[in-house]
Residue frames as a rotation matrix with the C-alpha (Angstrom) as fourth column:
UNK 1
-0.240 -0.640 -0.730 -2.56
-0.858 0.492 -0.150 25.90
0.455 0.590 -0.667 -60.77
UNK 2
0.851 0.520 -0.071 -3.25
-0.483 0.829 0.282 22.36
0.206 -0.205 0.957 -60.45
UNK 3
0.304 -0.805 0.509 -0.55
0.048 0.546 0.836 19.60
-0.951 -0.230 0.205 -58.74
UNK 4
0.996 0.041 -0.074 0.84
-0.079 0.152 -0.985 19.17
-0.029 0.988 0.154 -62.14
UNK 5
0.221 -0.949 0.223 4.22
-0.975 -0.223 0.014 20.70
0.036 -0.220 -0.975 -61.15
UNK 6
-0.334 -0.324 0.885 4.51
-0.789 0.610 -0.074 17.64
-0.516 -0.723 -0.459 -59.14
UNK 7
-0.562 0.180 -0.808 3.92
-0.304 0.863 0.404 13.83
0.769 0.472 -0.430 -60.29
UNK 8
0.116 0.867 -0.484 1.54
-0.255 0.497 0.830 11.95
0.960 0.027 0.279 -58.69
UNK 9
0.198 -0.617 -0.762 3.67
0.707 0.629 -0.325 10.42
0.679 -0.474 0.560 -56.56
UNK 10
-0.907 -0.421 -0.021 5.14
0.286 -0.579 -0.763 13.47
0.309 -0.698 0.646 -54.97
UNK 11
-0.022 0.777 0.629 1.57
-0.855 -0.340 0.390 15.10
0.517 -0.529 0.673 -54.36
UNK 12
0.247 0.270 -0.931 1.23
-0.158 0.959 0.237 11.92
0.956 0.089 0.279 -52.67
UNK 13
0.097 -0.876 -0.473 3.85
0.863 0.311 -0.398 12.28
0.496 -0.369 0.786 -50.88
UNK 14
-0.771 -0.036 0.636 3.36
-0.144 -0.963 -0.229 15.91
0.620 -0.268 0.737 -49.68
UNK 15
0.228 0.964 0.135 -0.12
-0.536 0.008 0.844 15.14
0.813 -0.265 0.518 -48.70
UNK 16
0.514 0.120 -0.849 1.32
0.547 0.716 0.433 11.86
0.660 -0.687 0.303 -46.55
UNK 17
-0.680 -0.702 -0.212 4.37
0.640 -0.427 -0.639 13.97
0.358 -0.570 0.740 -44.75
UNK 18
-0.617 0.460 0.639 1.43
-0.347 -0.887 0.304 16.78
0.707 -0.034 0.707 -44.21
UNK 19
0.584 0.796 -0.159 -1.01
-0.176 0.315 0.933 14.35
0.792 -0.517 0.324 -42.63
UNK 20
0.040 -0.801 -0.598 2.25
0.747 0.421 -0.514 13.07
0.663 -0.426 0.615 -40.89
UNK 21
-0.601 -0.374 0.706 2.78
0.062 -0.903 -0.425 16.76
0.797 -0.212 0.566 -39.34
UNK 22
0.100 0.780 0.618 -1.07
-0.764 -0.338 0.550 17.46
0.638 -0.527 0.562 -38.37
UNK 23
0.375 0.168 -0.912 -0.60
0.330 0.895 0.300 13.76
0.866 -0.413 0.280 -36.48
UNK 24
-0.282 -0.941 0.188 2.34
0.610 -0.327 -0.722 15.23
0.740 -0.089 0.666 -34.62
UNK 25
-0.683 0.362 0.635 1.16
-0.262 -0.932 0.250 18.37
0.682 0.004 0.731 -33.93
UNK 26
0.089 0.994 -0.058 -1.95
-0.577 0.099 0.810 17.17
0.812 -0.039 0.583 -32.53
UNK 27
0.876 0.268 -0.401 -0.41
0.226 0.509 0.831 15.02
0.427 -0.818 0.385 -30.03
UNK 28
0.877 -0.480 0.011 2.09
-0.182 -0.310 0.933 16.99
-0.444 -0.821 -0.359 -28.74
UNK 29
0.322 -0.914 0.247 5.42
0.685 0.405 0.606 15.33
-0.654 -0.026 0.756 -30.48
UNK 30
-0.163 -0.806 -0.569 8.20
-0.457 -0.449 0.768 16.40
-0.874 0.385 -0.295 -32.29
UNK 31
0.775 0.628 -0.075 7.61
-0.268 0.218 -0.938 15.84
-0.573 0.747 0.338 -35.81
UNK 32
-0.300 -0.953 -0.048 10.78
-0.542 0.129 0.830 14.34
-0.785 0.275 -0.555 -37.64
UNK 33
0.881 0.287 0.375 10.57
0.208 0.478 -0.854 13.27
-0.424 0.830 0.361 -41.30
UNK 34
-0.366 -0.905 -0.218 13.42
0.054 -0.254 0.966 13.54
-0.929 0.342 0.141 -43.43
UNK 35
0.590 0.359 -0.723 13.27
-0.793 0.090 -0.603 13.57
-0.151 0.929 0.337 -47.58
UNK 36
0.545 -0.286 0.788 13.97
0.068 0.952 0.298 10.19
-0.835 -0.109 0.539 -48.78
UNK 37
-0.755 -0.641 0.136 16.27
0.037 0.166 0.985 9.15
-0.654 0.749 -0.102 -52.03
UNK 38
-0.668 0.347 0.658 14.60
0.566 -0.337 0.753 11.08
0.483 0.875 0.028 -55.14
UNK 39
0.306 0.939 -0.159 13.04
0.946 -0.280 0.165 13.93
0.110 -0.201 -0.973 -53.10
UNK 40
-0.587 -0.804 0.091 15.00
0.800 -0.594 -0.088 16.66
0.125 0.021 0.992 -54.13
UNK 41
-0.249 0.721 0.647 11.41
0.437 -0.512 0.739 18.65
0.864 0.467 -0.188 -54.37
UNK 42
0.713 0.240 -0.659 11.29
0.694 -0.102 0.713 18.77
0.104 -0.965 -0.239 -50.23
UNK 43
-0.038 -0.653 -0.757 14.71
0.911 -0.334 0.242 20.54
-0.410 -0.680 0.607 -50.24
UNK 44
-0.526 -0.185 0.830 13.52
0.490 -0.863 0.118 23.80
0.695 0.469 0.545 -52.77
UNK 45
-0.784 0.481 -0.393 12.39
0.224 -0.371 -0.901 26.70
-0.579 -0.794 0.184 -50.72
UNK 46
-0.791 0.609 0.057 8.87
0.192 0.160 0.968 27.24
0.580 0.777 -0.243 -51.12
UNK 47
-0.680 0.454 0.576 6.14
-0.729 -0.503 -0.465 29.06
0.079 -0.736 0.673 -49.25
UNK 48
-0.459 0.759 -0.462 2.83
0.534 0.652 0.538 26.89
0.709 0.000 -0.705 -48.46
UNK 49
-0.587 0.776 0.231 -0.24
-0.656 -0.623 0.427 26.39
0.475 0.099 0.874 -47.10
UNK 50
-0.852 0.487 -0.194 -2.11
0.408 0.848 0.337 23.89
0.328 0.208 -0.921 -45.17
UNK 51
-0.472 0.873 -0.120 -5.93
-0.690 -0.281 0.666 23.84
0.548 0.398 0.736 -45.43
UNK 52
-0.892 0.424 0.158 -8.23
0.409 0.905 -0.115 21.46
-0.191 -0.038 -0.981 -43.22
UNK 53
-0.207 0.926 -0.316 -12.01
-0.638 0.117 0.761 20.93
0.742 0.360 0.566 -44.20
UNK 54
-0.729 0.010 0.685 -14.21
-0.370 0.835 -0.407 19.12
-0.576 -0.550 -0.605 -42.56
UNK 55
-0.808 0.084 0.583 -16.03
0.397 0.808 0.435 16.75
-0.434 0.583 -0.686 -44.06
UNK 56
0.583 0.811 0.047 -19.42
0.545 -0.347 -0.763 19.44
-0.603 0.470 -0.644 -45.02
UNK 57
0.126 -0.605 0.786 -16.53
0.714 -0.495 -0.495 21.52
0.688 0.624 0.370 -46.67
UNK 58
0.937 -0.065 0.343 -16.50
-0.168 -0.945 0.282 24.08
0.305 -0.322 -0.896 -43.67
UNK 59
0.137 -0.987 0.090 -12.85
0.012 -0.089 -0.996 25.14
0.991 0.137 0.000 -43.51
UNK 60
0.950 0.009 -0.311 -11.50
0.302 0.216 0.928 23.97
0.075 -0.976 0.203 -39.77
UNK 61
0.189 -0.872 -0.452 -7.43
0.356 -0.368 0.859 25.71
-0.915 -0.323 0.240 -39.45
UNK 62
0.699 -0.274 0.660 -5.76
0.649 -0.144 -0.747 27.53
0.300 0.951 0.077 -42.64
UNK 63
0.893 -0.291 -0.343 -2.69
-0.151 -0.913 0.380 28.80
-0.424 -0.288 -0.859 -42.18
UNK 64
0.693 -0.503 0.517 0.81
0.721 0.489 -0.491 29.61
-0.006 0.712 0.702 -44.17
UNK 65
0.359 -0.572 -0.738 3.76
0.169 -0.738 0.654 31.51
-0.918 -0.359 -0.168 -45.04
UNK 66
0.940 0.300 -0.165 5.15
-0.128 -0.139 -0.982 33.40
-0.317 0.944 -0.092 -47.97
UNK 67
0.437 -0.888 0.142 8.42
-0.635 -0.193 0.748 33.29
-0.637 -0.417 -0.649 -46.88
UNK 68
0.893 -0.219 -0.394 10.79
-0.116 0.732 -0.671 30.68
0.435 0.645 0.628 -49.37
UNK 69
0.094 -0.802 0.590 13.32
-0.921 -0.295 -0.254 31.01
0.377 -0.520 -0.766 -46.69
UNK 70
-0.009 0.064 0.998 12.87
-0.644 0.763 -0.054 27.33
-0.765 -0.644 0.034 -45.68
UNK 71
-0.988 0.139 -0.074 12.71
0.014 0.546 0.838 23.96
0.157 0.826 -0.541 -47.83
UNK 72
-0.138 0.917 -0.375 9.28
-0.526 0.253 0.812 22.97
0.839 0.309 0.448 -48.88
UNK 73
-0.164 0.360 -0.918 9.30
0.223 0.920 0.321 20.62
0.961 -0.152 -0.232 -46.08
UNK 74
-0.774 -0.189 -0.604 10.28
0.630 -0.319 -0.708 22.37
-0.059 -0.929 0.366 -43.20
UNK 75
-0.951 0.298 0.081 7.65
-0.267 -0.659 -0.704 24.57
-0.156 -0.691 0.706 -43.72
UNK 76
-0.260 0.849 -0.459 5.06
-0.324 0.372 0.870 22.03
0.910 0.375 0.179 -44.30
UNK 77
-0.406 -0.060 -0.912 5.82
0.790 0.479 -0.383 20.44
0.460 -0.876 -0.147 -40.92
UNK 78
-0.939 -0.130 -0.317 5.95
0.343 -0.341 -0.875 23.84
0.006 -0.931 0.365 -39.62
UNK 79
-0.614 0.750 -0.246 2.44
-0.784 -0.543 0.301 25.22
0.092 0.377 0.922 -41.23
UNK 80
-0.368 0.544 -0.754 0.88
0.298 0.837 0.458 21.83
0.881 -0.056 -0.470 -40.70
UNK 81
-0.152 0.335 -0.930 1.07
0.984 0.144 -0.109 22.21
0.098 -0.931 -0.351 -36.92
UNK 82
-0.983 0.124 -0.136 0.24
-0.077 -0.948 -0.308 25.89
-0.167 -0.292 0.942 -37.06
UNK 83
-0.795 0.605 -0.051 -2.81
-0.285 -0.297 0.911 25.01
0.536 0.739 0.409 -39.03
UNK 84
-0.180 0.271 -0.946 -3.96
0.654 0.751 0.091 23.12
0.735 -0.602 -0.312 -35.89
UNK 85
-0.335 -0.291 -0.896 -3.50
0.736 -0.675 -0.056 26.38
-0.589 -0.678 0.441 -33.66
UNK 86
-0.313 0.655 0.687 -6.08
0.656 -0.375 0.655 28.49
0.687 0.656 -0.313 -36.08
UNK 87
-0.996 0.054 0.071 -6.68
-0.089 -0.572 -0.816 31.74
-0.004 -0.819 0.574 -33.66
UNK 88
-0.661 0.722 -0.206 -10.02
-0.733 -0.562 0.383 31.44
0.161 0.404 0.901 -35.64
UNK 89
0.485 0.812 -0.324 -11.04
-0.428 0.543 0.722 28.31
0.763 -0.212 0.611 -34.09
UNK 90
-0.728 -0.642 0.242 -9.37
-0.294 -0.028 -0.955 28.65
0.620 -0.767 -0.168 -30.30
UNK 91
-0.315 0.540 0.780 -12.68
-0.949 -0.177 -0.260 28.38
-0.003 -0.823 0.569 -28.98
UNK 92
0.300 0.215 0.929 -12.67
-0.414 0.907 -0.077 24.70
-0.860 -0.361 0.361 -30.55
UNK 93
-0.028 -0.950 -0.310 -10.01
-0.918 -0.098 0.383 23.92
-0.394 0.296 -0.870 -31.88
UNK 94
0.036 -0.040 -0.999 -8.76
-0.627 0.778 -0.053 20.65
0.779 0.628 0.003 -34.20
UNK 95
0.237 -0.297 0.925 -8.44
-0.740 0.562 0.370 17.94
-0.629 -0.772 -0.086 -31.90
UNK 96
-0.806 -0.579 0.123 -6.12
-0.510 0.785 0.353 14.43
-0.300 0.222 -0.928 -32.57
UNK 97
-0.198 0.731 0.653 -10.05
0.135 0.680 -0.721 12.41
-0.971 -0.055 -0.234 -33.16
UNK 98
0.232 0.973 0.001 -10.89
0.106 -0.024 -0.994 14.26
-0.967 0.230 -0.108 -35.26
UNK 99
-0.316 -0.799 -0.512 -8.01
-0.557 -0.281 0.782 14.33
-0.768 0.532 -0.356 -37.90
UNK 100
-0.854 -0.007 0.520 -9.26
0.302 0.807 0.508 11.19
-0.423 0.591 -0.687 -39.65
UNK 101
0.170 0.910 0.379 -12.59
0.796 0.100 -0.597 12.98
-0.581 0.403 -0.707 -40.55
UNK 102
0.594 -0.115 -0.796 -10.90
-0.332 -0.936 -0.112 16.42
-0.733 0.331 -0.594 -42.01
UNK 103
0.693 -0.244 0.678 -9.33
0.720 0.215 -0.659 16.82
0.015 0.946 0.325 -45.77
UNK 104
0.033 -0.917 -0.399 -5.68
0.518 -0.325 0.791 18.05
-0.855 -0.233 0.463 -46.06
UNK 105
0.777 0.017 0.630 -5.30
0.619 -0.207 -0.758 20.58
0.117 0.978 -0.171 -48.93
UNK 106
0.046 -0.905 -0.422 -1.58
0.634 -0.301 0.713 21.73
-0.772 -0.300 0.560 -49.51
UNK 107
0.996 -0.056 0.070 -1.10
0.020 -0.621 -0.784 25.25
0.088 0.782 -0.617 -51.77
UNK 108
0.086 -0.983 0.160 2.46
0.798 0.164 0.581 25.45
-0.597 0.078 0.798 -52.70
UNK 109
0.859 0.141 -0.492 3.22
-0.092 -0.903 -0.419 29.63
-0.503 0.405 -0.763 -53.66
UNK 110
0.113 -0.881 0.460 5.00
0.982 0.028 -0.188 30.78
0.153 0.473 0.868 -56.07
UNK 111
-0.613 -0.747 -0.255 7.24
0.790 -0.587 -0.179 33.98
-0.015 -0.311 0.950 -55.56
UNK 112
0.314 0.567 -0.762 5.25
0.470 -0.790 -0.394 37.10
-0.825 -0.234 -0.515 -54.34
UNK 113
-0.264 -0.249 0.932 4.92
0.898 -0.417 0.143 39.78
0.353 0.874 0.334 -57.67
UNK 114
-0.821 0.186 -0.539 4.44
0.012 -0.939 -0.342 43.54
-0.570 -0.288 0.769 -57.10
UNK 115
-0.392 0.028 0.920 1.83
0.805 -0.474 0.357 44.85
0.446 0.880 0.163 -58.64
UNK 116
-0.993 -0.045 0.106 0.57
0.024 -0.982 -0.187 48.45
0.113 -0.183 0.977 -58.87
UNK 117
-0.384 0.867 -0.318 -3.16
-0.854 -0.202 0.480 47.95
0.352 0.456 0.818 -59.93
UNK 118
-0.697 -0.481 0.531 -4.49
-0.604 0.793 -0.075 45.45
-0.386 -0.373 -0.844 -58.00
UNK 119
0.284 0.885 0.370 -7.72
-0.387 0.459 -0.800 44.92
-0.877 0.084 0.472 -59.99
UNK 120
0.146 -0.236 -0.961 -5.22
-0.814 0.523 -0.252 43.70
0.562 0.819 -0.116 -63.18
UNK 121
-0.544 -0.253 0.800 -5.33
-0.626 0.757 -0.186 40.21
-0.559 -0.602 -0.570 -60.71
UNK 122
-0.565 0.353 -0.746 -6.58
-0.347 0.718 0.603 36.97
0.749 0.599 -0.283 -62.40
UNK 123
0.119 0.373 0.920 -9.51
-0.912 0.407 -0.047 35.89
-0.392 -0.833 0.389 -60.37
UNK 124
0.965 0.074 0.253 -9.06
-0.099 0.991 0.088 31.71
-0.244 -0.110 0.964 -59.89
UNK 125
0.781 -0.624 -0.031 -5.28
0.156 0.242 -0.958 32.27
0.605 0.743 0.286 -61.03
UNK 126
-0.323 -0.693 0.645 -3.75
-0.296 -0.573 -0.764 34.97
0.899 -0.437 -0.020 -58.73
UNK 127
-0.133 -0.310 -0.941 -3.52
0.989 0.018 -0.146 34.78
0.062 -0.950 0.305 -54.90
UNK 128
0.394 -0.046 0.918 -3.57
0.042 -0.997 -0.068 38.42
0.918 0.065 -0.391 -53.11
UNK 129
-0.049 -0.404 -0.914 -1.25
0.998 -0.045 -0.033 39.74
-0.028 -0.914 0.405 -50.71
UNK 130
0.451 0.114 0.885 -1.92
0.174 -0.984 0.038 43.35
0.875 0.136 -0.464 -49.54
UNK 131
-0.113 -0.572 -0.812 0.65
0.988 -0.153 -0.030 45.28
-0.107 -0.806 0.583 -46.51
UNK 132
0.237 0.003 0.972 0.03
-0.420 -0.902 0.105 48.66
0.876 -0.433 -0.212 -44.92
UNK 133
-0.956 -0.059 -0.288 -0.53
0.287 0.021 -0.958 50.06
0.063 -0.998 -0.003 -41.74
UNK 134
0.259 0.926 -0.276 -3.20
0.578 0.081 0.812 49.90
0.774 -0.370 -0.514 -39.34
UNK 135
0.965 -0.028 0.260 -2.61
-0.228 -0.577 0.785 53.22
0.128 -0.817 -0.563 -36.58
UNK 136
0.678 -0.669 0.303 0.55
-0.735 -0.617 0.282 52.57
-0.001 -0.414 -0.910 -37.28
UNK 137
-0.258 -0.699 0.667 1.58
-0.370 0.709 0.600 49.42
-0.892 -0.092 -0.442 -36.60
UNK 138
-0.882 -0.061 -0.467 2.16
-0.441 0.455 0.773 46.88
0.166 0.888 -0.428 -40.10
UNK 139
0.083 0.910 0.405 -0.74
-0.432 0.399 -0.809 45.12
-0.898 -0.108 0.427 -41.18
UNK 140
-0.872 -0.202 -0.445 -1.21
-0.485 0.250 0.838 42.17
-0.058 0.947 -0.316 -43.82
UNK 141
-0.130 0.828 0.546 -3.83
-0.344 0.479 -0.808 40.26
-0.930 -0.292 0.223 -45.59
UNK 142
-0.792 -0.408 -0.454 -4.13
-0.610 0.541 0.579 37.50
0.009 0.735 -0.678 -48.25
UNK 143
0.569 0.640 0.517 -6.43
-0.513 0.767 -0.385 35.36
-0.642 -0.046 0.765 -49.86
UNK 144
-0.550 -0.318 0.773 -5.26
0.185 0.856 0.483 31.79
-0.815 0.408 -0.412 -51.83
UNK 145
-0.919 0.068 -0.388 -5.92
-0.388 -0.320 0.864 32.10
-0.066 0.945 0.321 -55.95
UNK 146
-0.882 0.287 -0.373 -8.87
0.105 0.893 0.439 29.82
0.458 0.348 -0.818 -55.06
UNK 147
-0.910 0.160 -0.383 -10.54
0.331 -0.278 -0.902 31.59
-0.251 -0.947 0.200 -52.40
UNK 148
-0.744 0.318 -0.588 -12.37
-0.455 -0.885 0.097 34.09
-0.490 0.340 0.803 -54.79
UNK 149
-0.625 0.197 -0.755 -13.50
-0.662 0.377 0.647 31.68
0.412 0.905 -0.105 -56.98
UNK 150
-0.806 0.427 -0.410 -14.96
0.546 0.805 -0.233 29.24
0.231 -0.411 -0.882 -54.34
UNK 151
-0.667 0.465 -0.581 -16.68
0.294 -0.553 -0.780 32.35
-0.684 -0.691 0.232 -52.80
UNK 152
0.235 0.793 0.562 -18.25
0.968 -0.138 -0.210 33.47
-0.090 0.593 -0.800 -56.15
UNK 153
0.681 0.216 -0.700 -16.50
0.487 -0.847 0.212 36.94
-0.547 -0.486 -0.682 -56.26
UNK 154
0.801 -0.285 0.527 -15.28
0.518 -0.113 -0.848 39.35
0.301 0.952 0.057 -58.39
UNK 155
0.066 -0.992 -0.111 -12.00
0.846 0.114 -0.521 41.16
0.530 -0.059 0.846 -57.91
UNK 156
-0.113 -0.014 0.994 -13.48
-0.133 -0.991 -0.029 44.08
0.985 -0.135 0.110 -56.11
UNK 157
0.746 0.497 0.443 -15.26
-0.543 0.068 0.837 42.33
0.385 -0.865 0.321 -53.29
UNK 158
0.662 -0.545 -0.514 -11.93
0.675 0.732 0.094 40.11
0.325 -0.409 0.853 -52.99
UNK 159
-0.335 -0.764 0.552 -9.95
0.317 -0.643 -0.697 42.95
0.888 -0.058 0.457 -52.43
UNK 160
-0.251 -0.039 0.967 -12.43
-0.522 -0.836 -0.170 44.17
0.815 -0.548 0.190 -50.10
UNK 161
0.969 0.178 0.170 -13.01
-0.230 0.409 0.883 41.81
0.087 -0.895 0.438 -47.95
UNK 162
0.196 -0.935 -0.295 -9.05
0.726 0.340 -0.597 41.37
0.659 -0.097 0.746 -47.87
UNK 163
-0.661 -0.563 0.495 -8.60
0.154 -0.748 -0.646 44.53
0.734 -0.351 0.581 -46.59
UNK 164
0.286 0.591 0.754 -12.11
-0.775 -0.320 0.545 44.85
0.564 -0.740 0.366 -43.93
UNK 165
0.921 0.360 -0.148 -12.00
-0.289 0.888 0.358 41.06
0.260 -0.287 0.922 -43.09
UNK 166
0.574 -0.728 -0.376 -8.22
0.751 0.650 -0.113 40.12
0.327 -0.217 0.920 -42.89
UNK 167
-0.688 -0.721 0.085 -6.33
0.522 -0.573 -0.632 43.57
0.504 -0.390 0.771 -42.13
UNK 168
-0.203 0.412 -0.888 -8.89
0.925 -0.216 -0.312 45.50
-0.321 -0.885 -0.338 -40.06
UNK 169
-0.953 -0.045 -0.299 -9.02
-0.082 -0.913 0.399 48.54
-0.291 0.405 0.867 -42.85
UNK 170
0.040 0.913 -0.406 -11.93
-0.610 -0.299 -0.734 50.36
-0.792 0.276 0.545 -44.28
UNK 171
0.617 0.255 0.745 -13.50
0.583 0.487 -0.650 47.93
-0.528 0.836 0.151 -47.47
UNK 172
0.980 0.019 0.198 -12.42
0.178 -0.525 -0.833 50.84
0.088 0.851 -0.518 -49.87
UNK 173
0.605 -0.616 -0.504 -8.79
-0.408 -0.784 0.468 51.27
-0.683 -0.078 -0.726 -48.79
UNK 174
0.006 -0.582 0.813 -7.62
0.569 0.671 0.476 49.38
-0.822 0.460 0.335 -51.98
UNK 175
0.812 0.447 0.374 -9.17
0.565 -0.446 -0.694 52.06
-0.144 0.776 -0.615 -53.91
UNK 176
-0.312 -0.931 0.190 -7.01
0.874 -0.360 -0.326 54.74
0.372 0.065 0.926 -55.15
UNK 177
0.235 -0.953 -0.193 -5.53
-0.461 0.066 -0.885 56.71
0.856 0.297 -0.424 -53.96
UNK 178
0.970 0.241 0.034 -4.12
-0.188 0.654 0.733 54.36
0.154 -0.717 0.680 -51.41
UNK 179
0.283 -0.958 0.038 -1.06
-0.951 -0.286 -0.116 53.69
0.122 -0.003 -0.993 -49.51
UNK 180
0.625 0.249 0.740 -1.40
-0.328 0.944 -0.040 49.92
-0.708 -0.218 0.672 -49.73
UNK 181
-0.364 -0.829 -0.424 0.98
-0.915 0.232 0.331 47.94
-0.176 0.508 -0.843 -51.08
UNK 182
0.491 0.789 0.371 0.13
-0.621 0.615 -0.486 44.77
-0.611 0.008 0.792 -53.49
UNK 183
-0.747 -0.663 -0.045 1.65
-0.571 0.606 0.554 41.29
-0.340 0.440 -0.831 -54.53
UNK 184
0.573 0.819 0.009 -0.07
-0.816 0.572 -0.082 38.57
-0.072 0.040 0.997 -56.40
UNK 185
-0.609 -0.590 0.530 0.97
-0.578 0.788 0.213 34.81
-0.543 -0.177 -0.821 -56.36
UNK 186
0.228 0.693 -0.684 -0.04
-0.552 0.671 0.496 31.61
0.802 0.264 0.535 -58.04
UNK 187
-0.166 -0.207 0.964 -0.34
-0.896 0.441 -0.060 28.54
-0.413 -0.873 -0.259 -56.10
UNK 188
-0.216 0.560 -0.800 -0.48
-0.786 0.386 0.483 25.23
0.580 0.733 0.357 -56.91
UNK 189
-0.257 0.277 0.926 -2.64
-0.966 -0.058 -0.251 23.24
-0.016 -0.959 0.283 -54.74
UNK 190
-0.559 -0.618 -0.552 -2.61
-0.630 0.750 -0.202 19.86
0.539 0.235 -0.809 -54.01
UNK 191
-0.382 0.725 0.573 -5.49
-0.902 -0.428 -0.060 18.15
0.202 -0.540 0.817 -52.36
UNK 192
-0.740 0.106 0.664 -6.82
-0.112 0.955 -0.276 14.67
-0.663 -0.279 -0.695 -50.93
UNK 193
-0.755 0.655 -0.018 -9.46
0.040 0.074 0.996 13.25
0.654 0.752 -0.082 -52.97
UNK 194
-0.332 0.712 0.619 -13.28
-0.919 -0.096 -0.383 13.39
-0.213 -0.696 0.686 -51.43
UNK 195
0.556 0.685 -0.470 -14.88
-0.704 0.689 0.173 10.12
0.442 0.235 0.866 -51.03
């Protein structure tokens, strides 16, 4: 899904409170924003995403929750400064310089869906969210509705690299029979322009 949901304005506005966060974040502070008069859209709960790029397109923090247990804002703030704190780039990490060269891209989720079959997913439409266990202990793993589509992949190889690459399971354990459990989501993603 494209911003649409949203008017101009508010993507605007998401995007500025978001950069607002990663500022924060990035130097240490406490991040305080409020929603102003006509932002009733900050106070629905609403899972997210933030996304940074740098400027060749290689993806520098990505990180999010599905949770709708929070407004929209609170867990931009709070996913902003996580996205800074990427385990996947501890060895060099975002730093405050470099904020002004990286592109903010906010996914806003809608509500997690069972399904049974995960290959009845829309590829460029759906999100995946897959939960087992891994020796026991829970495992999860998710890609954004956009992921697939950027990568060039059909709905098998997204599954499997969801399930080698993000939960630590064998490629095939999406296959049947399988004790994996599957949700899809849409998302609708909001993004700076490039240039």
């Amino acid at each position: 899904m494209s911003g649409s949901h949203y008017s101009l304005e508010q993507q605007r506005r998401i995007l500025k409170v978001t950069r607002k966060a990663l500022q924060a974040a990035l130097r240490h502070e406490r991040c305080a924003i409020e929603a102003g008069d006509g932002e009733a859209f900050f106070a629905e709960p609403r899972g997210c995403f933030v996304t940074l790029h740098d400027m060749a397109g290689q993806l520098r923090g990505c990180i999010g929750t599905f949770e709708a247990d929070a407004p929209l804002l609170e867990n931009l703030v709070k996913m902003a400064g996580a996205a800074t704190r990427d385990p996947r780039f501890m060895g060099d990490p975002v730093t405050a310089d470099e904020l002004a060269r990286l592109k903010v891209e906010v996914s806003i989720l809608t509500p997690l869906k069972p399904i049974d079959d995960p290959t009845a997913m829309r590829l460029g439409v759906d999100g995946i969210y897959i939960t087992g266990d891994r020796f026991g202990a829970p495992v999860s793993g998710c890609f954004l509705p956009q992921v697939a589509t950027e990568q060039g992949w059909d709905v098998e190889t997204t599954l499997s690299m969801c399930c080698a690459h993000k939960m630590g399971l064998p490629a095939d354990a999406w296959e049947p029979p399988t004790r994996l459990k599957f949700c899809t989501f849409e998302s609708i993603v909001i993004e700076e322009p490039t240039g």
